[in-house]
C-alpha positions in Angstrom: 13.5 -3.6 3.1 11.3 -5.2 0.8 14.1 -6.6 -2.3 12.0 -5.2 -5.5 13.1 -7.6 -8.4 11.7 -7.4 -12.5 11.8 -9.6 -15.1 12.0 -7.5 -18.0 12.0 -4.2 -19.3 9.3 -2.8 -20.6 8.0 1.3 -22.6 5.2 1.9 -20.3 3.6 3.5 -23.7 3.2 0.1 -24.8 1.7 -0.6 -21.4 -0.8 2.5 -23.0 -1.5 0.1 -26.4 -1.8 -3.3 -24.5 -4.7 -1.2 -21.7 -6.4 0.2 -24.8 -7.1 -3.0 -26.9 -8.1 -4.9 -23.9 -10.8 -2.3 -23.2 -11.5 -1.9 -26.8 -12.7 -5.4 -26.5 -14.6 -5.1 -23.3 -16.4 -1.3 -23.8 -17.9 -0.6 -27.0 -18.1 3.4 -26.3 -14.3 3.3 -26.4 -12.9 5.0 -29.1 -9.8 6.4 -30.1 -7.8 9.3 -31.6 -4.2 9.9 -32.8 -2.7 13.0 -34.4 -0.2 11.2 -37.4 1.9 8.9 -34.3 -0.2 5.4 -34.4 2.9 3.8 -34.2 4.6 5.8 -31.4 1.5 5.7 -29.3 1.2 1.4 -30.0 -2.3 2.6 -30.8 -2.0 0.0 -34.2 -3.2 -2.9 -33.0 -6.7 -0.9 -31.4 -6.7 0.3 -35.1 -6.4 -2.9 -36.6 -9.3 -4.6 -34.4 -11.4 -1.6 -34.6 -10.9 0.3 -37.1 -14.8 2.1 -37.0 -14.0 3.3 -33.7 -10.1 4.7 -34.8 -9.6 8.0 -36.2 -6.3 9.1 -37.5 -6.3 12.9 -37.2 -3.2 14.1 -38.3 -1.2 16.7 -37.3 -3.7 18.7 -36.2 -3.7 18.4 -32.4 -6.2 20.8 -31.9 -8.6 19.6 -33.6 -8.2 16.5 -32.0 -9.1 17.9 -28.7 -11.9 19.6 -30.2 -13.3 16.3 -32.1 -12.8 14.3 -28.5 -14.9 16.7 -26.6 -17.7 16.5 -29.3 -17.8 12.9 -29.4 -18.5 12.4 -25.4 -22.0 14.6 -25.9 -23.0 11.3 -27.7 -21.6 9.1 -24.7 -18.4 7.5 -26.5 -15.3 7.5 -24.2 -12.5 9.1 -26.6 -8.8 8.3 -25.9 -6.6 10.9 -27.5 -2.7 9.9 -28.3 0.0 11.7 -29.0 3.7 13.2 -27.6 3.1 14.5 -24.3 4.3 17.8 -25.6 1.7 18.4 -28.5 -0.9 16.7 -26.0 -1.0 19.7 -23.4 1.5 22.5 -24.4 0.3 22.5 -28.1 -3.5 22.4 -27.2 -3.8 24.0 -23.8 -6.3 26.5 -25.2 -8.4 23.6 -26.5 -8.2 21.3 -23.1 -9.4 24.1 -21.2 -12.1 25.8 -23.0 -13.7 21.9 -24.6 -12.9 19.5 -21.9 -12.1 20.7 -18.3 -14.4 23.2 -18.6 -17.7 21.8 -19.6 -16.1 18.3 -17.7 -16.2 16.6 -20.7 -15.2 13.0 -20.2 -12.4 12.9 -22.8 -9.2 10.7 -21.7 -5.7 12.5 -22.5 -3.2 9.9 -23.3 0.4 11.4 -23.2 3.7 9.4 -24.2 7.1 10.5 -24.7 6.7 12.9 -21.7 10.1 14.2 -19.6 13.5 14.5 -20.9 13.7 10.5 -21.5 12.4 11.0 -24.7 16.0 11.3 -25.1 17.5 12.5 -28.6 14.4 14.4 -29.9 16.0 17.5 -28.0 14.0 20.1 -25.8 11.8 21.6 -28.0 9.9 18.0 -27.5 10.7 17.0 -23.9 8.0 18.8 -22.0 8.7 18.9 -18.7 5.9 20.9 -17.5 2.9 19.2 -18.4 1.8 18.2 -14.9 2.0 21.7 -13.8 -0.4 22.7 -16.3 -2.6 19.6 -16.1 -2.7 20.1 -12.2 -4.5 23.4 -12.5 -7.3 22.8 -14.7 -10.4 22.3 -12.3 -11.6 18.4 -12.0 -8.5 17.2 -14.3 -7.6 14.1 -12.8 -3.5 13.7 -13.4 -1.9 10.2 -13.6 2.0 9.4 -14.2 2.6 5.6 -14.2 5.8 4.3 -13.3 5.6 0.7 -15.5 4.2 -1.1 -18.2 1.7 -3.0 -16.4 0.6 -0.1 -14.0 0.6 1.5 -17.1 -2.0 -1.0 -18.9 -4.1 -1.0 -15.8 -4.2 2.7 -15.8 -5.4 3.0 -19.1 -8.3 0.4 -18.4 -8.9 1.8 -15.5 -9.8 5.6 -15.9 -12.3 4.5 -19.0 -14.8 4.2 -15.4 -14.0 7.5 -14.2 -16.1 10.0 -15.7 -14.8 13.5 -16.7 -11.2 14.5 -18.0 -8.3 12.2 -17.3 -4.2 13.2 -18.2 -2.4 10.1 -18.5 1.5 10.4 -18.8 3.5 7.9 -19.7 7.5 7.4 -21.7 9.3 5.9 -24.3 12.2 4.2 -22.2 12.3 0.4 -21.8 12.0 0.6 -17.6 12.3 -2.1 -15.4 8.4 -3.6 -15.2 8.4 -4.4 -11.4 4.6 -4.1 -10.2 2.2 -7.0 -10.7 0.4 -7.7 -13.6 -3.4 -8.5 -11.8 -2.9 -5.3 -10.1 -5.9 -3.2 -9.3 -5.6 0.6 -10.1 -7.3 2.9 -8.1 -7.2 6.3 -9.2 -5.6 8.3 -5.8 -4.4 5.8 -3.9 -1.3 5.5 -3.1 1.1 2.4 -3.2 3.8 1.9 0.0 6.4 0.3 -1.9 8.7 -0.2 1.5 8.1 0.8 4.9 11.2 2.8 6.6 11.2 5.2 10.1 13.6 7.6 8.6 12.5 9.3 5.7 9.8 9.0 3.1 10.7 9.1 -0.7 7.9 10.4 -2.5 8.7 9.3 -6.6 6.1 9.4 -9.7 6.7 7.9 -12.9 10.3 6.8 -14.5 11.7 7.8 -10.9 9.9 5.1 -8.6 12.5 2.6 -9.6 15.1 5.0 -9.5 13.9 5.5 -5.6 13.7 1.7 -4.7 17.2 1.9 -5.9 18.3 4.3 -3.7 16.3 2.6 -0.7 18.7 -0.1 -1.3 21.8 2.4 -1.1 20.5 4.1 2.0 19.5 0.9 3.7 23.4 -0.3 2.9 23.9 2.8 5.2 21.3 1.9 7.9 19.2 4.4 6.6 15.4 3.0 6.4 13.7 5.1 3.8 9.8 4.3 3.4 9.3 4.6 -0.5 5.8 5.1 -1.9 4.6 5.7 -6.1 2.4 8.4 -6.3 0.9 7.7 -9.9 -2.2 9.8 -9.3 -0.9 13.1 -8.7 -4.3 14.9 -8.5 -6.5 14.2 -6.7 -3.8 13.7 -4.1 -3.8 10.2 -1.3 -3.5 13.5 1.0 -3.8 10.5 3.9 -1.3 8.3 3.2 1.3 11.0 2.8 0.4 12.6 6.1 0.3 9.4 7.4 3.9 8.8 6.2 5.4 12.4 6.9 4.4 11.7 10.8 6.2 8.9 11.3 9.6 9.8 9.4 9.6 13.7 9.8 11.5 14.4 6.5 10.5 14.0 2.7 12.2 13.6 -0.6 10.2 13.9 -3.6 11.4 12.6 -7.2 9.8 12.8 -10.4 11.3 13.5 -14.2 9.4 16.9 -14.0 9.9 20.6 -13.7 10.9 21.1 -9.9 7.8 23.9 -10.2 4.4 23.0 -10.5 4.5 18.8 -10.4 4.5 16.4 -7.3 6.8 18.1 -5.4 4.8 21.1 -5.2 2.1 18.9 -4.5 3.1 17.2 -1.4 4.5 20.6 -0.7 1.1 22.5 -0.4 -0.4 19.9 1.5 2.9 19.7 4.2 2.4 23.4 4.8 -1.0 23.0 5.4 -0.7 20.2 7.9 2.5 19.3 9.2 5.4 21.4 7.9 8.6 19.3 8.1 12.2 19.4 6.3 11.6 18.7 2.7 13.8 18.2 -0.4 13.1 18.0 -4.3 15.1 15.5 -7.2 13.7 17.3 -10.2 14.6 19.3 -13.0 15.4 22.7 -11.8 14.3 25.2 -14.1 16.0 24.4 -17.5 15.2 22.8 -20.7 16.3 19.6 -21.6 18.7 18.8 -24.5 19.8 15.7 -26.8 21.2 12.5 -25.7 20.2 8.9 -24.5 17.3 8.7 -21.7 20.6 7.6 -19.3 22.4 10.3 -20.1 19.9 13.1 -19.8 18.9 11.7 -16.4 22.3 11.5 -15.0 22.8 15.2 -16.4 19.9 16.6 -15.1 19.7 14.9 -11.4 17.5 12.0 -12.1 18.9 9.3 -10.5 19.5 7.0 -7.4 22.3 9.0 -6.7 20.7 12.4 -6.4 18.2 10.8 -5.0 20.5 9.3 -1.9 22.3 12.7 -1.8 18.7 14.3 -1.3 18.0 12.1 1.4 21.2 12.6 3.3 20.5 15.9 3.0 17.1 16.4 4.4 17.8 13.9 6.9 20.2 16.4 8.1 18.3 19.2 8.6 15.7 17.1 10.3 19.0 16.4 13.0 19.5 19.7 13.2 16.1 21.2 13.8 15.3 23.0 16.9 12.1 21.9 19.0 10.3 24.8 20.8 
């Protein structure tokens, strides 16, 4: 296996503020909107530089929304920023009627997403977001697992025209992908190639999944491992590609178990090629207070859970009967 190493640890939402100042620089019709959380969003140093093209909403999320969709009829690219929470639960109404349905090219930046946003409790940690985001016709969905895929993201989707939901945490998390990387919206990254299984992860769980290649490889176990950070549109492809050659699938993702990447490789599995399949997500509950470690350990979202998920698929593939 491929030995994935990182230098430091990194909040991919700061990943969010590096991306965003860089192409505040380099595209004019950027602009940028927060609702009272500059600081949280490391949307301050945009601010600073540009402080025409900043506007500091308040708490008044929908109106945000609202105030982003107007501002593309006069060809500006508006970033929104808040908690991942208030920027889809909160203004769901708003997202659908003023951007995904007239395609308005607004960019939905979400941090603090998951239950890693640790002691702020549940009624904060949104878990479904992706769900929701998934079903809004031509809403493109992005969960980025570090701080530079992160910053590349961000610069990235400003050339993609029409509504973007970009997810990203509040966790330092080990920042393991290159920095000069190119982002392509739906494609795929193979992280490691294995023959056994294929570990599907999004997010705060694609480390979590090279760590448990490591623990499955310790057990002659060759797990392929790839980051799906564009969750819609789906690489349908390279996971059919992958499914074909290993038989069995594990997906991971800090997420509702209904509705986020696991349903997603799901639907297209049953379409194509049906095979023994396993999910490492939450499973139907709120979160709660505690550290980001803690809450992950609780709730299944871990190396661990991941192995065990693995062993267990693997499994059923053995015991499957051919006709």
């Amino acid at each position: 296996m491929n030995k994935f190493t990182y230098t430091d640890k990194k909040d991919t939402r700061s990943g969010f503020g590096a991306g965003l100042l860089e192409l505040g620089k380099s595209n004019p019709d950027v602009v940028a909107l927060c609702a009272d959380l500059t600081g949280s969003l490391k949307m301050d140093a945009f601010e600073k530089e540009f402080p025409d093209r900043f506007f500091q909403i308040g708490i008044a999320e929908a109106n945000m929304m609202g105030i982003a969709a107007g501002l593309t009829i006069g060809g500006k690219i508006p970033y929104t920023g808040t908690f991942a929470n208030f920027s889809t639960g909160r203004v769901y109404d708003q997202i659908r009627q003023s951007i995904a349905y007239s395609d308005k090219n607004v960019k939905i930046c979400a941090s603090h997403a998951g239950i890693t946003l640790g002691e702020d409790g549940a009624t904060h940690q949104i878990l479904e977001d992706i769900g929701m985001m998934r079903m809004l016709p031509g809403m493109v969905v992005i969960n980025t697992c570090d701080y530079n895929q992160t910053k590349a993201a961000t610069i990235a989707i400003s050339k993609h025209h029409g509504p973007v939901y970009l997810r990203f945490g509040r966790p330092v998390v080990p920042n393991f992908t290159p920095a000069d990387q190119k982002f392509e919206i739906g494609k795929a990254i193979l992280l490691n190639e294995g023959n056994d299984i294929t570990i599907f992860a999004t997010g705060h769980l694609v480390w979590k999944s090279l760590e448990a290649c490591e623990i499955l490889e310790e057990k002659g176990i060759h797990a392929e491992v790839i980051n799906i950070h564009t969750i819609k549109p789906l690489d349908t492809e390279a996971v059919l590609r992958s499914v074909k050659k290993t038989g069995c699938v594990v997906t991971a993702e800090e997420h509702q178990v209904h509705g986020g990447l696991g349903d997603a490789i799901a639907q297209v599995l049953a379409r194509h090629h049906p095979v023994p399949m396993e999910f490492v997500a939450v499973n139907d509950s709120f979160g709660e207070s505690g550290t980001p470690e803690q809450l992950m350990i609780k709730f299944g979202l871990d190396s661990v859970n991941i192995v065990a998920a693995a062993e267990q698929v693997l499994n059923r593939k053995k015991s499957e009967v051919h006709f």
